[in-house]
Kinemage of the C-alpha trace (Angstrom):
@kinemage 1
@onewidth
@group {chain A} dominant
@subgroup {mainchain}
@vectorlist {calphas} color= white
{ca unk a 1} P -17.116 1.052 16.284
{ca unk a 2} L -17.418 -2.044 13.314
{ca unk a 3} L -15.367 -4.708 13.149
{ca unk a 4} L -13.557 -3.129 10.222
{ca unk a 5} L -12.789 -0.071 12.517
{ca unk a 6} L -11.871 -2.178 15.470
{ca unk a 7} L -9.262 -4.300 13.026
{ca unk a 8} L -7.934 -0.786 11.582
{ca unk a 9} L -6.848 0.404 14.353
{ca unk a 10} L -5.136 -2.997 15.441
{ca unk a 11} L -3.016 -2.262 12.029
{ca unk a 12} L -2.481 1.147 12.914
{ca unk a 13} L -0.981 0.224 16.255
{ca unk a 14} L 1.135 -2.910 15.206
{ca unk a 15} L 2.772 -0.431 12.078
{ca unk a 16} L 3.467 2.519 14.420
{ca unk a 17} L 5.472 -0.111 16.694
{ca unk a 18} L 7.059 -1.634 13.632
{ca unk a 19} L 10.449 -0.986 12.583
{ca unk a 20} L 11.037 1.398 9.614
{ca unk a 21} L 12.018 -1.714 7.778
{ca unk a 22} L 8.550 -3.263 7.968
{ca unk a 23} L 6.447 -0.420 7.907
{ca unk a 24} L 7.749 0.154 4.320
{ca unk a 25} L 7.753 -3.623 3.416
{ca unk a 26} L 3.915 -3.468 4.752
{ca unk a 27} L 3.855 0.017 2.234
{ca unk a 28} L 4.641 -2.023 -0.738
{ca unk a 29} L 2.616 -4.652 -0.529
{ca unk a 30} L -0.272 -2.874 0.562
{ca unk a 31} L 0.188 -0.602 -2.351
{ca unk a 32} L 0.720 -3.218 -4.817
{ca unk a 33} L -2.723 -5.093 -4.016
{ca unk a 34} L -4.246 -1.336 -5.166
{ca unk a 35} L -2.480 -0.681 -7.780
{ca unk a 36} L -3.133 -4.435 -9.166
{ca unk a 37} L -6.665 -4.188 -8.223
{ca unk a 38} L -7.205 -0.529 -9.652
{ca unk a 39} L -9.959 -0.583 -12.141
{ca unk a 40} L -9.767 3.115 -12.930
{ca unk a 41} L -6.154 2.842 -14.403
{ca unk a 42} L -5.913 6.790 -14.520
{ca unk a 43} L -2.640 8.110 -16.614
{ca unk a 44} L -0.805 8.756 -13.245
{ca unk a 45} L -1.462 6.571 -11.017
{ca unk a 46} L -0.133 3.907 -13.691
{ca unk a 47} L 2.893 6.692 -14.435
{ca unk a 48} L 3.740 5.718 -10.322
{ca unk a 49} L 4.592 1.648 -11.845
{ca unk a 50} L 8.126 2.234 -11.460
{ca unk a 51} L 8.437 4.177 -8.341
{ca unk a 52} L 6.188 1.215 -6.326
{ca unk a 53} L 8.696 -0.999 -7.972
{ca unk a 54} L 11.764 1.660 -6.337
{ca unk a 55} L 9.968 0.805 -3.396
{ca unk a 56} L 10.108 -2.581 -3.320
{ca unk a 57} L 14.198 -2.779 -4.075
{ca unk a 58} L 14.163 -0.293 -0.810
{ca unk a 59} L 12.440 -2.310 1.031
{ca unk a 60} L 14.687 -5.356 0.339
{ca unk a 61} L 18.119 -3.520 0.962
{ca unk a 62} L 18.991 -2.269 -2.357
{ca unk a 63} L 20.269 1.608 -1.115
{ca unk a 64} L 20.747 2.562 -4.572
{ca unk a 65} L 16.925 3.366 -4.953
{ca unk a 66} L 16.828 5.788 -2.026
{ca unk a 67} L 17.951 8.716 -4.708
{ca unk a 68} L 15.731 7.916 -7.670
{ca unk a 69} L 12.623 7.733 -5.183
{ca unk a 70} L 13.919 11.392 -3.577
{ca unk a 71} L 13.962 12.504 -7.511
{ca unk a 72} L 10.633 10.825 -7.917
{ca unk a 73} L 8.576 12.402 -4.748
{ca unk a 74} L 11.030 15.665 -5.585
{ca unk a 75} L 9.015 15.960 -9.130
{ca unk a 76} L 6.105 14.892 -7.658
{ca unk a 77} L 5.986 17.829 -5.645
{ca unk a 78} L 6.692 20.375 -8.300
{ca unk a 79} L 4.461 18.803 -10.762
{ca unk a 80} L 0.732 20.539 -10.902
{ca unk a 81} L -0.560 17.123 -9.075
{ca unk a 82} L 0.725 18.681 -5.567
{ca unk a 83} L -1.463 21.434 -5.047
{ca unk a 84} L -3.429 23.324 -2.179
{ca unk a 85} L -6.046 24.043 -5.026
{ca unk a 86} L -8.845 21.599 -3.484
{ca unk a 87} L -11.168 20.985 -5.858
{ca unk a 88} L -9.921 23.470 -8.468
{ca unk a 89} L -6.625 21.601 -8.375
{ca unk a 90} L -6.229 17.827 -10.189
{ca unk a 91} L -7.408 15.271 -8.431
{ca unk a 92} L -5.262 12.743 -9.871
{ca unk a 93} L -2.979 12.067 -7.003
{ca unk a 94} L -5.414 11.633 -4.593
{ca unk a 95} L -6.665 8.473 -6.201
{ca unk a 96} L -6.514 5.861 -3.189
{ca unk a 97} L -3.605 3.145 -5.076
{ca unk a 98} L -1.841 6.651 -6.471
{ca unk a 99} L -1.359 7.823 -2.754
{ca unk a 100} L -0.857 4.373 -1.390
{ca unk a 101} L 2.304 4.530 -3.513
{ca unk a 102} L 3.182 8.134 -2.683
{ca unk a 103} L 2.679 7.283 0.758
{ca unk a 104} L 4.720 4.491 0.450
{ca unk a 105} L 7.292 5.904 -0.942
{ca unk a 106} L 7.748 8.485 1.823
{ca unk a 107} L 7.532 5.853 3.959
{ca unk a 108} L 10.909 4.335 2.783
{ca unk a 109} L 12.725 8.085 2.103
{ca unk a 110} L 11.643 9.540 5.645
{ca unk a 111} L 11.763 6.152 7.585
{ca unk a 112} L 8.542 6.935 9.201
{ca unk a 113} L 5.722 4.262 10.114
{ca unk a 114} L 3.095 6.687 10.035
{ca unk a 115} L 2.972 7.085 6.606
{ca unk a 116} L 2.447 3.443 5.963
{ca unk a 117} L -0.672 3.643 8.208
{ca unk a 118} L -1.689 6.200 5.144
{ca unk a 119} L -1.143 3.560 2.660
{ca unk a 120} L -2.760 1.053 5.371
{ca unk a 121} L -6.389 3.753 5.208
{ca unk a 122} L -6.132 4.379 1.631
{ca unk a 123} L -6.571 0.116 1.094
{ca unk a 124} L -9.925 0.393 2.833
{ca unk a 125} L -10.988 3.623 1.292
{ca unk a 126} L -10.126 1.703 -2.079
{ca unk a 127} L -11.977 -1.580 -1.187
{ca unk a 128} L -15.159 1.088 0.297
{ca unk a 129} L -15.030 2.694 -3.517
{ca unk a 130} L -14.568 -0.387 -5.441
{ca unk a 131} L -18.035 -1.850 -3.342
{ca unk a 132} L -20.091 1.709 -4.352
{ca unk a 133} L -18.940 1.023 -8.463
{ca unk a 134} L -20.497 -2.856 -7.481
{ca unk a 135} L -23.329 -1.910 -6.094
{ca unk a 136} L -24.803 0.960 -8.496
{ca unk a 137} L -23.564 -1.315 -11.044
{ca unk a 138} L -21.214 1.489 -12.796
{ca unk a 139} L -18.976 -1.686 -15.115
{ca unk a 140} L -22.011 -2.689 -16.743
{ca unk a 141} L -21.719 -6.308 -14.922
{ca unk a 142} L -24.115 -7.496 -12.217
{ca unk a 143} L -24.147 -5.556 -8.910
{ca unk a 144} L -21.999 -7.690 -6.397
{ca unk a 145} L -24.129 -8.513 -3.417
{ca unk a 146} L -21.297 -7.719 -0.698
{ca unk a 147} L -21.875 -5.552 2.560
{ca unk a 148} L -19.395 -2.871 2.175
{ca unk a 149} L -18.254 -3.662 6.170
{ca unk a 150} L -17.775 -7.022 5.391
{ca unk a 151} L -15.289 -5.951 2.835
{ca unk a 152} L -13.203 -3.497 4.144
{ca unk a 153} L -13.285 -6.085 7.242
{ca unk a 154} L -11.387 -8.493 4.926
{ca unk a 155} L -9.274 -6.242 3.604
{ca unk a 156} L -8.167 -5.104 7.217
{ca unk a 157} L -7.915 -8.428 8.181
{ca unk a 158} L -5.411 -9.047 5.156
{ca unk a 159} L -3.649 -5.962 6.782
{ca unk a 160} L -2.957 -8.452 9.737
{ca unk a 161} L -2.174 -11.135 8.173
{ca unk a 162} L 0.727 -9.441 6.110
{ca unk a 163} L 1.812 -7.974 9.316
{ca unk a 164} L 1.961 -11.209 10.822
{ca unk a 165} L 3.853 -12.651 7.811
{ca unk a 166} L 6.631 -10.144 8.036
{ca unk a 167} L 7.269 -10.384 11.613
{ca unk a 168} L 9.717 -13.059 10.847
{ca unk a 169} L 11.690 -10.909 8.994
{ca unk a 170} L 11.612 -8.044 11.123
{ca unk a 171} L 15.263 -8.223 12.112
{ca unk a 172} L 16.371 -8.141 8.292
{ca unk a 173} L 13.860 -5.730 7.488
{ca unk a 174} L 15.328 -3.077 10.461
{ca unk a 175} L 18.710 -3.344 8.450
{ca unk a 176} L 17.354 -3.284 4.929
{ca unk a 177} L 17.512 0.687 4.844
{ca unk a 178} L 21.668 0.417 5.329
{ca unk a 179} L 21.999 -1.935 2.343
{ca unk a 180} L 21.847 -5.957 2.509
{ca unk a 181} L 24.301 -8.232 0.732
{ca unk a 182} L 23.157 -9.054 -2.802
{ca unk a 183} L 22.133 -12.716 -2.025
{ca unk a 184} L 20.099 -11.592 0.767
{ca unk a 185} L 18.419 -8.886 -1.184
{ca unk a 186} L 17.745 -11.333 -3.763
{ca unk a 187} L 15.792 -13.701 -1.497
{ca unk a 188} L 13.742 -11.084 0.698
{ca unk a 189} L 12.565 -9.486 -2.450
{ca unk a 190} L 11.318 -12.718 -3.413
{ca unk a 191} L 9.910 -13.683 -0.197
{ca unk a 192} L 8.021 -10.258 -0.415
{ca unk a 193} L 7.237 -10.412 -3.695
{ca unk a 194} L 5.262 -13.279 -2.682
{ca unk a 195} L 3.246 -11.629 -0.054
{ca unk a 196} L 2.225 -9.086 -2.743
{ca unk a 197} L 1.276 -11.806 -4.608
{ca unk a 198} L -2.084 -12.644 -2.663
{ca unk a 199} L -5.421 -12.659 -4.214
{ca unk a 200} L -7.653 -9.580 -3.517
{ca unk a 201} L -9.227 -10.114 0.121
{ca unk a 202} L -12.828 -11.528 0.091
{ca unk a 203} L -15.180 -11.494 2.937
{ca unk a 204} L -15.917 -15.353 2.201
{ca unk a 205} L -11.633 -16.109 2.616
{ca unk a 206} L -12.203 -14.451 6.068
{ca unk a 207} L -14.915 -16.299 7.991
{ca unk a 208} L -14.182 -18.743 11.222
């Protein structure tokens, strides 16, 4: 097993023992680092903007977004992106920061950790992708010289450290789902906000 594998399924644990609370504050910003770092920028995955952004009011205490995220993942699942179809079917939703946010988003509505360990495999499956396009030169820039375990290694270790950064407000995060008071809402968006807020994870940030 690599050390990418090995730091995986240290994530995997840690957000299966989280509270629903933090598994879907660990959703959102794990989905927001794809989405931000999404070079592809297909039509739907930018169409799921403003449900990521439902997500994140969930995951601070605002209960009002819990319907308009059922609507969204309702039409979702009637639209001709949910399909059994395989490869006859769109492929659209299956792009890594489009499911991120699906799974995220499922997260919050079902209050179930597991599907935040979705989001948490679809960041490395991104990060694997994003190294291929580097290394066969796709962009047209110079080929980036990175080991592809070294980067999904960073990007799992990112994992951990956002994990470790919300375990101070795991208490608040176990009753955002029941509504907080606006002033607390207000500042835990804010202090999650700025967790989303961290530059893409490099191998180099990671060493010592």
């Amino acid at each position: 097993m690599t050390d990418w594998q090995t730091l995986s399924e240290q994530v995997r644990s840690r957000v299966l023992a989280a509270n629903a609370g933090t598994a879907v504050a660990f959703a959102a910003i794990t989905a927001e680092r794809l989405i931000r770092l999404d070079t592809r920028r297909l039509p739907f995955t930018q169409s799921l903007r403003p449900l990521l952004d439902l997500v994140w009011r969930a995951a601070a205490g605002d209960q009002t977004a819990f319907k308009p995220i059922a609507v969204a993942l309702g039409e979702f699942y009637i639209s001709e992106y949910c399909h059994n179809d395989g490869q006859d079917g769109p492929d659209d939703a299956d792009d890594d920061p489009a499911a991120a946010i699906l799974f995220a988003a499922e997260c919050y509505l079902h209050a179930e950790p597991a599907f935040a360990v979705h989001v948490a495999s679809r960041a490395i499956d991104a990060v694997d992708y994003r190294m291929e396009l580097a290394s066969e030169d796709y962009t047209g820039d110079e080929a980036i010289d990175v080991d592809p375990d070294d980067a999904m290694e960073a990007e799992a270790r990112q994992q951990l450290a956002d994990l470790d950064a919300l375990a101070s407000y795991a208490t608040k995060l176990s009753h955002a789902r029941f509504g907080l008071p606006d002033d607390q809402r207000e500042s835990l968006l804010a202090a999650l906000r700025d967790m989303g807020n961290v530059s893409a994870p490099t191998p180099s940030t990671c060493e010592g």
